[in-house]
C-alpha positions in Angstrom: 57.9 57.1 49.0 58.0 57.1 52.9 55.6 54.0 53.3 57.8 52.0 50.8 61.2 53.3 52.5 59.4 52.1 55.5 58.1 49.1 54.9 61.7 48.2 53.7 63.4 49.4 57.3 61.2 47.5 59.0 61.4 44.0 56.6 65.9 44.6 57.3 65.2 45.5 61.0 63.2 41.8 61.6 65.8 40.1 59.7 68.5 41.4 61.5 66.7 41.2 64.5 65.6 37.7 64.5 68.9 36.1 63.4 71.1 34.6 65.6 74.2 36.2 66.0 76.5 33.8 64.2 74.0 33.5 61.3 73.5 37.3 61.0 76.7 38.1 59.5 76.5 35.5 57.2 75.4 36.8 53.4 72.1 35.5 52.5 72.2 32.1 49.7 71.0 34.1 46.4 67.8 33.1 44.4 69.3 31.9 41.4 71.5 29.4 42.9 68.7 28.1 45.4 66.4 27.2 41.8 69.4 25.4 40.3 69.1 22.6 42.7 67.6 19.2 42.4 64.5 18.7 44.9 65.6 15.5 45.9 69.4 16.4 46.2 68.6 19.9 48.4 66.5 17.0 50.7 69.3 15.0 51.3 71.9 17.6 51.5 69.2 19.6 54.2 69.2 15.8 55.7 72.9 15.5 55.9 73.6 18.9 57.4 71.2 18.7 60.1 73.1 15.6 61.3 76.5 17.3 60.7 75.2 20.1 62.8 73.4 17.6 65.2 76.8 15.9 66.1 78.5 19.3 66.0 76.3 20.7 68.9 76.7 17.3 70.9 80.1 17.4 71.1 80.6 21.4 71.9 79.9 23.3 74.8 77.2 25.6 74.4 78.0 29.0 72.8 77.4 31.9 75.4 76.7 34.9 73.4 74.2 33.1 71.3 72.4 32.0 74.3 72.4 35.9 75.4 71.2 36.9 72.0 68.4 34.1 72.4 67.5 35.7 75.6 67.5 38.9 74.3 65.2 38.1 70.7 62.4 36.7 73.5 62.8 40.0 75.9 62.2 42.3 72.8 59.1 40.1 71.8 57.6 40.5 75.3 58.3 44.5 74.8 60.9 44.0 77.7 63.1 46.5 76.0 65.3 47.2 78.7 65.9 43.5 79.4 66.6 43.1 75.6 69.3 45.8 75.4 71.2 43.9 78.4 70.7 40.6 77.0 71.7 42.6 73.5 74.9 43.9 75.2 76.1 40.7 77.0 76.2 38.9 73.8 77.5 41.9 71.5 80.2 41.9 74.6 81.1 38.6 74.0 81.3 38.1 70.4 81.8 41.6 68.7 79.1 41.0 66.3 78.3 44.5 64.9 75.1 43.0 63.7 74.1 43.1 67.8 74.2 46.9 67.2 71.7 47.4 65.2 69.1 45.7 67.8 70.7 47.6 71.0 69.6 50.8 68.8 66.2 49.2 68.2 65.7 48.8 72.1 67.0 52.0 72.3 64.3 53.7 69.9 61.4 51.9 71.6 62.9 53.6 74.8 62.8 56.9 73.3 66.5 57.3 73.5 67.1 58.6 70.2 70.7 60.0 70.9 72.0 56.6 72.3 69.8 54.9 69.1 71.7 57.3 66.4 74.9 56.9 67.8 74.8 52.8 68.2 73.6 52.8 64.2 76.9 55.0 63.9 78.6 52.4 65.6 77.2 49.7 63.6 77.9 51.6 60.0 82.2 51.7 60.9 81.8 48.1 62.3 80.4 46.6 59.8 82.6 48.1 57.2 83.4 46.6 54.1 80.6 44.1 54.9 77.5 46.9 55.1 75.7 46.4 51.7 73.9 49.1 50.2 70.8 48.0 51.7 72.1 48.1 55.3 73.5 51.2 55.0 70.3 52.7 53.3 67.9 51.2 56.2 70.7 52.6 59.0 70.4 56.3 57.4 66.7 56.2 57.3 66.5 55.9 60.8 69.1 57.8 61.8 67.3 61.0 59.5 64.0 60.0 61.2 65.0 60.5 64.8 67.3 63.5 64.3 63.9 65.7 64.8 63.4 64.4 68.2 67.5 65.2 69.2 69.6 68.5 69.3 73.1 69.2 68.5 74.5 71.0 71.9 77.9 72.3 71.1 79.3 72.4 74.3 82.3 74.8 75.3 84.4 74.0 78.6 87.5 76.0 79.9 89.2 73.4 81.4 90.6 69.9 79.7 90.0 66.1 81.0 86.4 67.4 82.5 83.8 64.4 82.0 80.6 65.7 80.7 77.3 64.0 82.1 74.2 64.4 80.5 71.2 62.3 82.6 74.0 60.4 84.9 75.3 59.3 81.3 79.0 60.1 81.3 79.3 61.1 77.3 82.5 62.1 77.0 85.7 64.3 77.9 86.6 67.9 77.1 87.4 68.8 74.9 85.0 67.2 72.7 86.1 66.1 69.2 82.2 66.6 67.5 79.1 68.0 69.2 76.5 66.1 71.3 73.4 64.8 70.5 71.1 65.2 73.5 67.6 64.0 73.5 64.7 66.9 73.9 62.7 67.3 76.8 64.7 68.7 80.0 67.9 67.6 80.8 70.6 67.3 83.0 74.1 68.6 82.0 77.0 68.2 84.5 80.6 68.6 84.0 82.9 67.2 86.9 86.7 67.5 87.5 88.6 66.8 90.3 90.1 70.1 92.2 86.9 72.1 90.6 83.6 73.1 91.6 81.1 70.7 89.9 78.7 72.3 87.0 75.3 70.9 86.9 72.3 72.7 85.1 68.9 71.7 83.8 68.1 72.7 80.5 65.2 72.3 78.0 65.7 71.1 74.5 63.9 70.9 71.7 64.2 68.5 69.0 66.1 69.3 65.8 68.3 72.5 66.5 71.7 73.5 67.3 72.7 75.3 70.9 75.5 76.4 72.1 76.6 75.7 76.0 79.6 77.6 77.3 80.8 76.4 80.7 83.6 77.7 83.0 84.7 75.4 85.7 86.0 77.5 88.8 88.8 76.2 91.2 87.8 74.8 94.3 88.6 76.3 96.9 88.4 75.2 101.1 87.5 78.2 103.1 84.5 79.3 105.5 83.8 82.0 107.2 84.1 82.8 111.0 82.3 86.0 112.9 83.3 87.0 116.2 81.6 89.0 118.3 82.9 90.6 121.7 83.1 93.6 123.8 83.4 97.1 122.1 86.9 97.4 123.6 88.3 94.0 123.3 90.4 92.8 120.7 90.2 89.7 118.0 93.1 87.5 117.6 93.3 84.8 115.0 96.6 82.3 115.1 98.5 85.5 116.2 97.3 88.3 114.6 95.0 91.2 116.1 91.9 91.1 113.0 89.3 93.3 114.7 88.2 94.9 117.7 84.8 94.5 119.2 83.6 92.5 116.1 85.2 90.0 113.1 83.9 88.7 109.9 86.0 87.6 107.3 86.9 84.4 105.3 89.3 81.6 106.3 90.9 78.6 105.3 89.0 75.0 106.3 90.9 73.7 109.2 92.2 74.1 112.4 92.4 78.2 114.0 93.7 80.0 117.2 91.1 82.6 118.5 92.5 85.2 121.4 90.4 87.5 122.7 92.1 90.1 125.4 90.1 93.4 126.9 92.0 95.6 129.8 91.5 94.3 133.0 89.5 91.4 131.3 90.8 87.8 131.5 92.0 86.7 128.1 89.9 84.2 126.1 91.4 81.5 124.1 89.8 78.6 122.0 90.5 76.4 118.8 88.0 77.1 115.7 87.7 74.5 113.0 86.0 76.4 109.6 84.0 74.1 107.4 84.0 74.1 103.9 81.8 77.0 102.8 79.9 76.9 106.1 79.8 80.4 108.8 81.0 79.7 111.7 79.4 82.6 114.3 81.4 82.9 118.2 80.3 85.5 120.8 82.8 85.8 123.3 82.1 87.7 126.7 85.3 88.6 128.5 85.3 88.0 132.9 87.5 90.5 134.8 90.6 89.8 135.9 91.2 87.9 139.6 92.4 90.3 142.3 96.1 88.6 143.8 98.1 89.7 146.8 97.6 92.6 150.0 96.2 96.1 150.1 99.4 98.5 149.8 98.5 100.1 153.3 98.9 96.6 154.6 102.1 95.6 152.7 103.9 99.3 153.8 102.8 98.9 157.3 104.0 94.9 157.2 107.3 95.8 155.1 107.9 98.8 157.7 107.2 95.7 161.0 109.5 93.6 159.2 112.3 95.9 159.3 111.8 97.2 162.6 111.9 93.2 163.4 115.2 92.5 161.5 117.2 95.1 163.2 115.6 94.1 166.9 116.8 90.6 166.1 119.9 91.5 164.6 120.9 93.8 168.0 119.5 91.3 170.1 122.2 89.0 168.6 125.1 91.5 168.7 124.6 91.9 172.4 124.3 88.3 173.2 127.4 87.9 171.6 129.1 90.2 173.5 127.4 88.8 176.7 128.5 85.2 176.2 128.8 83.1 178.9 132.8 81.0 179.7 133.1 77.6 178.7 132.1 75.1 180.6 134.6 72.9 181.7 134.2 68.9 182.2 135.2 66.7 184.8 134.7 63.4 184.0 137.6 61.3 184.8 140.0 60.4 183.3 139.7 63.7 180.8 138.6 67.0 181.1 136.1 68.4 178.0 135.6 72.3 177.4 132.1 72.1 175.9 130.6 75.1 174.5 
């Protein structure tokens, strides 16, 4: 029963495969109608519609998603499947031929990409609709059931909404997540991103055809570092202000710009801006000078203040007693006046 259901995916997949895209969603002529004509009359009707067609293609630019899907039919032949799937894109992109589905899941397959294989012949099943005959749909499930024991179900659990989920680089979705995930087996990369959160990324095996749960809890980002100061036993720590520590400071801090201040007694103060990193240490050790000695000896600036007294009241009686000693005017002569200068 295999070989025949087989045998009968692989006849619909080269049919589907090898017609062009306009052709392919076109319902095959049936065989009872094709043995009701004349020899001579299918001939000249053949005849006639080659030259309608002829004249048709002469007179009309040249159709760009069938050249892409031309590309692609020779880049699958050659077993260029990764050049067939972009060809296969570009012309499903331009035409929105669900037929070109089914072949991006073939390249897919021969890729060993099952997920992305199962959930293009997903794709293809809606899009086709209506128009999916029972055969279509019959060859679509086959392969779909055949490559679900080389895939696992991950039912993946996020705290946090509007996270994209990443599996290989491959951005699958958004939490939260309307079905589970079909992730190839072998090991994997799962990373789930959003902005204003630390990034989850993990590597996990899987093996084909089970279900696993994946719980994941996004924590807030958060911009701190941390800063350790070390200085004398006696000094103390400042940081934009405020006294942290004496002798010694570790402790966490906001990224940015800080103020350390380190005083001792006697010691001249120590000042100096800090930038902390995100989540990087940050390690100061501060040695404190002594202070620069200003100014006399007191012996000298009693024995100077006492001179400078004695000198102030010598000049100040040496000024009283030239003012009582003053000398009279003397008086001018020049003519025609007389001047009393002082």
């Amino acid at each position: 029963m295999i070989s025949v259901k087989l045998h009968r995916c692989v006849a619909l997949v080269l049919v589907v495969l090898f017609t062009p895209a306009g052709a392919a969603a076109q319902p095959a002529p049936s065989a009872a109608g094709s043995g009701a004509e004349e020899p001579g009359a299918a001939k000249s009707d053949e005849a006639e519609g080659a030259r309608a067609a002829s004249l048709r293609s002469e007179n009309r630019a040249p159709d760009p998603s069938k050249s892409a899907y031309d590309a692609a039919r020779v880049l699958y032949e050659d077993g260029d499947y990764v050049g067939a799937l972009v060809s296969f894109q570009r012309a499903y992109d331009l035409s929105g031929n669900a037929n070109t589905l089914w072949n991006m899941a073939l390249c897919e397959k021969n890729l060993r990409h099952y997920a992305r294989a199962i959930r293009l012949l997903e794709r293809y099943q809606v899009e086709r609709g209506e128009q999916l005959t029972d055969e279509d749909r019959q060859g679509a499930l086959y392969l779909i059931t055949t490559m679900r024991a080389f895939v696992s179900t991950m039912k993946l659990i996020v705290n946090e909404r509007d996270a994209t989920i990443h599996v290989d680089d491959e951005s699958v979705g958004v939490t939260p997540l309307n079905r589970p995930l079909l992730v190839d087996m072998g090991f994997r990369r799962i990373r789930v991103t959003k902005k204003g959160f630390l990034p989850f990324d993990e590597r996990h095996q899987v093996v084909g055809g089970v279900v696993f749960d994946l719980k994941v809890k996004l924590e807030a980002e958060v911009h701190e570092g941390r800063l350790e100061v070390t200085a004398g036993a006696n000094d103390l720590i400042a940081i934009d202000g405020r006294v942290v520590g004496q002798g010694r400071y570790a402790g966490t801090l906001q990224s940015g710009g800080h103020t350390l201040r380190v005083t001792g007694a006697g010691m001249q103060p120590y000042q100096s801006e800090v930038v902390i990193q995100d989540d990087k240490v940050r390690l100061i050790q501060v040695t404190l000078h002594p202070a620069a000695r200003t100014g006399l000896p007191a012996w000298l600036l009693v024995a100077g203040g006492a001179a400078l007294a004695a000198g102030v009241g010598f000049t100040a009686g040496y000024l009283l007693f030239q003012a009582g000693q003053a000398d009279a005017p003397t008086q001018g002569n020049l003519p025609p006046y007389s001047i009393v200068i002082r």
